[in-house]
N, C-alpha and C positions, 0 to 999 in steps of 0.2 A: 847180295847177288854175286856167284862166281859165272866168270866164263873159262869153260874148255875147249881151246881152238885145237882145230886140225884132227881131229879124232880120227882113228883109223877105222876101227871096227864101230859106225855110227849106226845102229839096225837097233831096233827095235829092243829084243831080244837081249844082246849086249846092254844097253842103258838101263833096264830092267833090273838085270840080275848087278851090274853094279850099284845101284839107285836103292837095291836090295843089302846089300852087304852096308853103304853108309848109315842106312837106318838101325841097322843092327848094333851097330858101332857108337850111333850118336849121343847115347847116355853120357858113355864115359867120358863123352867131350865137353860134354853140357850145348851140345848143338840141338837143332831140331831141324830137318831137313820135309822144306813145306811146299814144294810142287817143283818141278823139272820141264823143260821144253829144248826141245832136237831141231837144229837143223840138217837133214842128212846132205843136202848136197855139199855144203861148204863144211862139214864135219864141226861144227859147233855146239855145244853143250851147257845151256841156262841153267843155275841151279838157286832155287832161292830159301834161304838157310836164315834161320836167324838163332845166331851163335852171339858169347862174351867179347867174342874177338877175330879179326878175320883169321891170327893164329890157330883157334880152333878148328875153324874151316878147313884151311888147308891139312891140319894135323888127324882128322878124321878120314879124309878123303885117301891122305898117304897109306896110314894104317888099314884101309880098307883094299885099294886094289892097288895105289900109284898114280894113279890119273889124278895129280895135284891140279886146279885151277891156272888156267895163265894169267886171270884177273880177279880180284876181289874188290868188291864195293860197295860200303857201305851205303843202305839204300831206307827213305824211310818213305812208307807207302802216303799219295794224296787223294786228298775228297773226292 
Protein backbone atom coordinates (compact mmCIF):
# COMPACT_ATOMS: atom_id res chain seq x y z
CA UNK A 1 0.00 0.00 0.00
CA UNK A 2 1.58 3.56 -0.96
CA UNK A 3 0.25 6.88 0.35
CA UNK A 4 0.54 10.19 -1.58
CA UNK A 5 0.03 13.22 0.82
CA UNK A 6 -0.77 16.60 -0.03
CA UNK A 7 -1.74 16.25 -3.75
CA UNK A 8 -2.45 19.23 -5.40
CA UNK A 9 -4.58 18.54 -8.25
CA UNK A 10 -6.79 15.82 -6.23
CA UNK A 11 -10.17 15.56 -8.86
CA UNK A 12 -11.24 12.85 -10.16
CA UNK A 13 -10.09 13.32 -13.58
CA UNK A 14 -6.31 13.92 -12.46
CA UNK A 15 -6.24 10.41 -10.53
CA UNK A 16 -7.70 8.72 -13.39
CA UNK A 17 -5.44 9.70 -15.99
CA UNK A 18 -2.45 9.19 -13.70
CA UNK A 19 -3.80 5.67 -12.26
CA UNK A 20 -3.85 5.43 -16.10
CA UNK A 21 -0.30 6.05 -17.16
CA UNK A 22 1.00 3.49 -13.90
CA UNK A 23 -0.86 0.71 -15.45
CA UNK A 24 0.57 1.22 -18.64
CA UNK A 25 3.99 1.27 -17.22
CA UNK A 26 3.47 -1.70 -14.72
CA UNK A 27 4.82 -4.64 -16.73
CA UNK A 28 8.10 -3.33 -16.94
CA UNK A 29 8.20 -3.12 -13.26
CA UNK A 30 6.85 -6.31 -12.58
CA UNK A 31 4.21 -4.30 -10.39
CA UNK A 32 0.36 -4.71 -10.72
CA UNK A 33 -1.44 -1.74 -9.55
CA UNK A 34 -4.87 -3.41 -7.88
CA UNK A 35 -7.40 -0.61 -6.76
CA UNK A 36 -6.81 3.31 -5.68
CA UNK A 37 -8.88 5.33 -3.12
CA UNK A 38 -8.87 9.69 -2.87
CA UNK A 39 -9.23 11.62 -0.24
CA UNK A 40 -9.94 15.01 -1.98
CA UNK A 41 -10.13 17.13 1.03
CA UNK A 42 -6.95 16.40 2.69
CA UNK A 43 -5.27 15.67 -0.90
CA UNK A 44 -4.36 11.93 -0.08
CA UNK A 45 -3.82 9.29 -2.42
CA UNK A 46 -4.16 5.15 -1.37
CA UNK A 47 -2.81 3.05 -3.88
CA UNK A 48 -2.57 -0.72 -3.38
CA UNK A 49 0.09 -2.34 -5.61
CA UNK A 50 1.53 -5.57 -5.25
CA UNK A 51 5.00 -5.39 -6.57
CA UNK A 52 8.85 -7.53 -5.81
CA UNK A 53 9.67 -4.60 -3.91
CA UNK A 54 8.48 -1.31 -2.55
CA UNK A 55 11.63 -0.07 -4.99
CA UNK A 56 9.48 -1.04 -7.80
CA UNK A 57 6.57 0.96 -6.55
CA UNK A 58 8.19 3.93 -6.24
CA UNK A 59 10.33 3.39 -9.63
CA UNK A 60 6.97 2.99 -11.69
CA UNK A 61 5.17 5.79 -10.30
CA UNK A 62 8.46 8.02 -10.98
CA UNK A 63 8.59 6.92 -14.57
CA UNK A 64 5.01 7.54 -15.02
CA UNK A 65 4.19 10.98 -13.95
CA UNK A 66 6.55 11.98 -10.66
CA UNK A 67 4.06 11.65 -8.12
CA UNK A 68 6.41 9.23 -5.98
CA UNK A 69 4.65 7.85 -2.87
CA UNK A 70 5.43 9.62 0.55
CA UNK A 71 4.93 6.16 2.17
CA UNK A 72 5.24 2.45 1.24
CA UNK A 73 4.00 -0.54 3.22
CA UNK A 74 4.29 -3.57 3.01
CA UNK A 75 0.74 -4.93 3.64
CA UNK A 76 -0.66 -8.54 3.67
CA UNK A 77 -4.46 -8.81 3.22
CA UNK A 78 -6.74 -10.68 6.56
CA UNK A 79 -9.61 -13.13 6.91
Amino acid sequence: MDIHQELRAVTPEAIRKGHEIDVALQQQYGVSFRKYWVDSETGHLFCLVEAPSKEAVYSVHYAAHKLVPNEIYAVTEGE
